[in-house]
matplotlib code that plots the C-alpha trace (Angstrom):
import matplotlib.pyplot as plt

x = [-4.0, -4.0, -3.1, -4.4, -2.6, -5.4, -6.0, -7.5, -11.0, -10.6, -10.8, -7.8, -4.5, -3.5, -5.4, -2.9, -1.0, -3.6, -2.4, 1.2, -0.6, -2.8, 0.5, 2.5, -0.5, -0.1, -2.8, -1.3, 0.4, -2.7, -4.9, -1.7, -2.3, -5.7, -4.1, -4.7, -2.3, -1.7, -0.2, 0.6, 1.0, 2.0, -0.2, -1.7, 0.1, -1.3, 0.8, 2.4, 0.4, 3.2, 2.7, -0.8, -2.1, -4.4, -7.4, -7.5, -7.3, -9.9, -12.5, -11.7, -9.3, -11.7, -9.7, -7.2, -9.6, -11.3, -7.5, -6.8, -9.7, -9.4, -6.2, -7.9, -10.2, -8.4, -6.7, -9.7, -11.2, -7.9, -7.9, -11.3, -11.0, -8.3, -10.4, -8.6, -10.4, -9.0, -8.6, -8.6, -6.3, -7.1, -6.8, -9.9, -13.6, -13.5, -11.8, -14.4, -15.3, -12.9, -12.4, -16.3, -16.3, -13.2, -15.1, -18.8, -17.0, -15.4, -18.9, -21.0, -18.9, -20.1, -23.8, -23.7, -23.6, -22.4, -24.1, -23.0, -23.2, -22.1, -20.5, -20.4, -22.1, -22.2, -24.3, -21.4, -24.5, -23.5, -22.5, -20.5, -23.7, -24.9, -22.0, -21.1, -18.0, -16.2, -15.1, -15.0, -15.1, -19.0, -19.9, -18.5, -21.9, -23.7, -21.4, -21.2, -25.0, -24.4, -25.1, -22.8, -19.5, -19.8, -16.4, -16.4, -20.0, -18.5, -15.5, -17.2, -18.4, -21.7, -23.8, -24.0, -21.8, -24.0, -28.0, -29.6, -31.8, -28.5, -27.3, -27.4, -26.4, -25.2, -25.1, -25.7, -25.9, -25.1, -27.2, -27.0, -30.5, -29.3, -28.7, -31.4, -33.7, -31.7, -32.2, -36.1, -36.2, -33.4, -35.0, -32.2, -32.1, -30.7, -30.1, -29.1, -27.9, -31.4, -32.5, -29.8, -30.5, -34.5, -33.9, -30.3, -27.1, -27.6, -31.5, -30.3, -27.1, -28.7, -31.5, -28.3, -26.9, -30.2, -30.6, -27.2, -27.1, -30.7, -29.8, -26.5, -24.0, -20.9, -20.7, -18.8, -18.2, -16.7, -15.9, -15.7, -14.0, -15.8, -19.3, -17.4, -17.9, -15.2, -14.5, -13.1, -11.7, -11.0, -8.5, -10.8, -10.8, -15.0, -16.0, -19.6, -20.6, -23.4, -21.4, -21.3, -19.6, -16.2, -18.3, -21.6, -18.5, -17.1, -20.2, -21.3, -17.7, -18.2, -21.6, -19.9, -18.0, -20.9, -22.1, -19.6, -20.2, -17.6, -15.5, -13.5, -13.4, -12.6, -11.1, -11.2, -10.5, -8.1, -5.8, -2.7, -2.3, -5.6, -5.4, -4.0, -1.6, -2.6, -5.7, -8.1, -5.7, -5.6, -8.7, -9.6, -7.1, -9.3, -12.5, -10.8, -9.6, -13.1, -14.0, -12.2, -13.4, -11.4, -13.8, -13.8, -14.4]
y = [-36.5, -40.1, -41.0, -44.2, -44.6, -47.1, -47.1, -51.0, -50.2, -47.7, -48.7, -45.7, -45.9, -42.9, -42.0, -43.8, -40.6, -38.9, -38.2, -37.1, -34.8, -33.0, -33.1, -31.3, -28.9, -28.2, -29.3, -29.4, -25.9, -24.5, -26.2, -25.1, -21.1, -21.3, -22.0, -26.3, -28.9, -31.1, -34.6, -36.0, -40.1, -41.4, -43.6, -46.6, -50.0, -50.4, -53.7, -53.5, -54.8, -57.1, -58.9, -60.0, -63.2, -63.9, -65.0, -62.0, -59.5, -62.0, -60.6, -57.4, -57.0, -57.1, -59.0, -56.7, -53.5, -55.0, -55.2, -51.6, -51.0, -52.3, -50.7, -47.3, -48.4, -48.9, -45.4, -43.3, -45.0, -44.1, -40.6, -40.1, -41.7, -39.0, -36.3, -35.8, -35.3, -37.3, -35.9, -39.2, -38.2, -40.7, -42.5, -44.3, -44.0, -47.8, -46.4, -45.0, -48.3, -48.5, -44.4, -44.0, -47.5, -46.9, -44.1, -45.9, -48.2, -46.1, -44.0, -47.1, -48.3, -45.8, -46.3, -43.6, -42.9, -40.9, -39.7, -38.7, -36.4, -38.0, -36.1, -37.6, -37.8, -41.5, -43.4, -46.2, -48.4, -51.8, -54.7, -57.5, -59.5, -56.0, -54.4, -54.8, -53.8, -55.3, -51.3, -51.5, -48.2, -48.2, -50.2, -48.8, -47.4, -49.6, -52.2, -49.4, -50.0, -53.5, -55.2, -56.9, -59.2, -59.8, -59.1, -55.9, -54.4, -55.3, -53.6, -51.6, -54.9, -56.7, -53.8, -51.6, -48.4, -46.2, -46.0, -44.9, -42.4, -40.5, -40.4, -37.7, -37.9, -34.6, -33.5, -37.2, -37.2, -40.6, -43.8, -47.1, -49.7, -51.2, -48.1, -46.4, -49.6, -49.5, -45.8, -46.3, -49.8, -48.6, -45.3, -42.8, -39.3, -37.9, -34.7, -34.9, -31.8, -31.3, -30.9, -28.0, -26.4, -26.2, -26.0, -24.1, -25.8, -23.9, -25.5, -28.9, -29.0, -27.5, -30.5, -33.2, -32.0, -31.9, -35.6, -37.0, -35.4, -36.6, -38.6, -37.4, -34.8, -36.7, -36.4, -37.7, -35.9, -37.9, -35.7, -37.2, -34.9, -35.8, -34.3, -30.8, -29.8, -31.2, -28.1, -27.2, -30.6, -32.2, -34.7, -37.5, -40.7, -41.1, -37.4, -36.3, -32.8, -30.7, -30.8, -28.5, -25.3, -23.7, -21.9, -24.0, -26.9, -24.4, -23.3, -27.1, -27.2, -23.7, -25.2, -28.1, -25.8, -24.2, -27.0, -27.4, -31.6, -32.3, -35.9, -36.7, -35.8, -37.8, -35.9, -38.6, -39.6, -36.8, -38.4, -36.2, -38.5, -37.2, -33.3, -30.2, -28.9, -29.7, -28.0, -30.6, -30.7, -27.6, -27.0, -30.4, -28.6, -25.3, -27.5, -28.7, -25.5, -24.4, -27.4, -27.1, -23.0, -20.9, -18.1, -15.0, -12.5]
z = [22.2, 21.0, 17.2, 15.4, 12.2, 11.0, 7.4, 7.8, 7.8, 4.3, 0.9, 0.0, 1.3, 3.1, 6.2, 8.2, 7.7, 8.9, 12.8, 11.3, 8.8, 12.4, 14.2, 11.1, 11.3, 15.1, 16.8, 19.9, 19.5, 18.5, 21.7, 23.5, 22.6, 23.8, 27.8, 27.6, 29.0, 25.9, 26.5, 23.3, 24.0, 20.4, 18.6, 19.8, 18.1, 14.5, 12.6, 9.1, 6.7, 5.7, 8.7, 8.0, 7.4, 4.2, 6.6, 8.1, 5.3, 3.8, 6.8, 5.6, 8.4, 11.2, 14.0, 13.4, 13.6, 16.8, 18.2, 17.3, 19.1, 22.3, 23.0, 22.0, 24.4, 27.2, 26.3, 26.2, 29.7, 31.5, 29.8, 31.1, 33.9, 35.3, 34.1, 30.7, 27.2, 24.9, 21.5, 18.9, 15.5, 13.1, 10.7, 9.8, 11.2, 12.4, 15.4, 16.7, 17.9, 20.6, 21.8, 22.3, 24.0, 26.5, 27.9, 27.8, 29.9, 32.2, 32.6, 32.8, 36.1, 37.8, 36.6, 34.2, 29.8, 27.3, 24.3, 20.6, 18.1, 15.1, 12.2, 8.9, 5.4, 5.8, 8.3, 9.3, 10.2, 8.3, 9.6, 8.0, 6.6, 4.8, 3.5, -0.3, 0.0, 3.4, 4.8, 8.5, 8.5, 7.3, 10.4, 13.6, 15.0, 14.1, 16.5, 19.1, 19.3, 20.0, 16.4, 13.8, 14.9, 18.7, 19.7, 17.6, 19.4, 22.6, 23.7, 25.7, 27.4, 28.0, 27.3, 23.3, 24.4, 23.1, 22.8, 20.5, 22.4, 23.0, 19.7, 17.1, 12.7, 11.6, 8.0, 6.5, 2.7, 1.1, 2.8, 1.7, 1.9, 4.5, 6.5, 6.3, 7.1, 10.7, 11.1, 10.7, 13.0, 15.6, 15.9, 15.2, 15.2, 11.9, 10.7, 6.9, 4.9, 4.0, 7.2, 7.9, 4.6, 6.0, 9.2, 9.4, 11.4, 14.4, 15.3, 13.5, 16.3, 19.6, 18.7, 17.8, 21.6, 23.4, 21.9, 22.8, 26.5, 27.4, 30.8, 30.7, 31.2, 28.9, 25.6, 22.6, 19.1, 16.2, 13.4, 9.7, 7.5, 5.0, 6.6, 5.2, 1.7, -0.4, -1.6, 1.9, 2.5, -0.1, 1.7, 2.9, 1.0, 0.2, -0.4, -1.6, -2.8, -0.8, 2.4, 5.6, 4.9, 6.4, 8.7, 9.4, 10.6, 12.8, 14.3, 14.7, 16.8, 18.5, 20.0, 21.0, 23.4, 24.6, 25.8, 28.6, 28.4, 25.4, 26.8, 24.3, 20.0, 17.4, 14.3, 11.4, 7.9, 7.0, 3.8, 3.6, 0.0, -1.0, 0.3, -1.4, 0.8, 4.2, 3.8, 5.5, 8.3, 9.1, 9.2, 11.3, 14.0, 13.6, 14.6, 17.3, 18.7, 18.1, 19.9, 22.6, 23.6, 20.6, 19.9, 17.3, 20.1]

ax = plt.figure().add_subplot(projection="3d")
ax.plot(x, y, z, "-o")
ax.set_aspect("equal")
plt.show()
């Protein structure tokens, strides 16, 4: 279990809280109960913001994100590397990054990928020359597919961590321009909430994971809370109505498990200054448990 308190890439203040609020709502007790060995290491090193220079808050904080970043990086390659699943607490979506691009790297040593099913409302597929409004955490992806700031897209190294043929959007809903022009050119899969109100969340996710396991056997969920209805988590700091249900979230994470190829989770963009009593953490730690094999029967 790795925190990132990293609240650089938001527009609201708060999600830096975010791993405390999962750890407050025991997420490792609770992976714990189901018979896992959970290693909580702290949080990677995020810097005050009173430490920050002008120039770089000017870029919207981007060196600093791309910093962050690496050293989740080299956290999630180690984690893997041992045979570990690293469980990512953030903090902001930005992160993603660096914990889907430790473990590309680690997999891509030894000639082989990982894929991802990506769970969010929003398509995080800007880069710095498209965004209106500067949020790293709109453009992760879109860097992990080796576009936008050069340093940023390659933390995994030479190669995009991810491609695109193994990646899978889950219950999108709110698409900028720019975004949906590189879902058309790039060729990505997406599932909005249209498509699982058609189509139904159980056929829209065994499609997401037979998309981001094509070629391979490791895969990579990052989980937005904010791909869950507001009314059922209504701590995340850019929340749209007509979101995933309670129970069509947990049955996205209860598939994940079935699988038997989950490598690592992110749980992201929980605001403890924006929730009502803990609720969206406590439920982010009952995706994960469902995640990570807890079942009704």
């Amino acid at each position: 279990m790795i925190g990132v308190p990293l609240d650089f890439g938001a527009s609201r203040r708060g999600v830096e809280m975010g791993p405390a609020a999962l750890r407050i709502a025991q997420m490792a007790e609770s992976l714990r109960a189901l018979g896992h060995t959970v290693t909580d290491i702290g949080d990677v090193t995020v810097p005050q913001r009173a430490t920050i220079s002008a120039e770089i808050a000017g870029r919207g904080f981007l060196p600093l994100i791309t910093q962050v970043c690496e050293e989740l990086a080299e956290e999630t390659a180690d984690a893997v590397a041992h045979g570990e699943v690293p469980l990512v607490l953030g903090g902001d979506h930005s992160l993603v990054a660096g914990s889907l691009a430790g473990a590309a790297r680690h997999f891509a040593a030894r000639g082989e990928s990982v894929g991802c099913v990506y769970l969010d409302t929003h398509g995080d597929l800007h880069m710095p020359n498209t965004s209106l409004t500067g949020n790293v955490h709109g453009m992760p992806l879109a860097h992990l597919l080796g576009h936008g700031d050069e340093r940023f897209a390659s933390i995994a190294g030479a190669s995009p961590a991810l491609s695109t043929k193994q990646l899978a959007l889950v219950g999108i809903r709110d698409l900028d321009v720019p975004e949906k022009e590189a879902i058309r050119a790039w060729g990505i899969t997406c599932f909005t909430m249209r498509d699982i109100d058609e189509m139904g969340l159980r056929e829209v996710m065994r499609r997401a994971i037979a998309v981001a396991t094509s070629g391979t056997d490791h895969l990579w969920v990052s989980c937005d809370m904010d791909w869950v209805d507001p009314a059922d988590a209504p701590g995340v700091g850019t929340p749209v109505r007509g979101g995933a249900t309670y129970r069509e979230a947990q049955l996205a994470m209860e598939m994940v498990s079935d699988s038997g190829k989950l490598v690592g989770l992110d749980i992201v963009e929980t605001n403890p200054v924006l929730d009502e009593r803990n609720r969206t953490a406590e439920l982010a730690v009952q995706l994960a448990m469902s995640a990570f094999g807890h079942r009704i029967i």
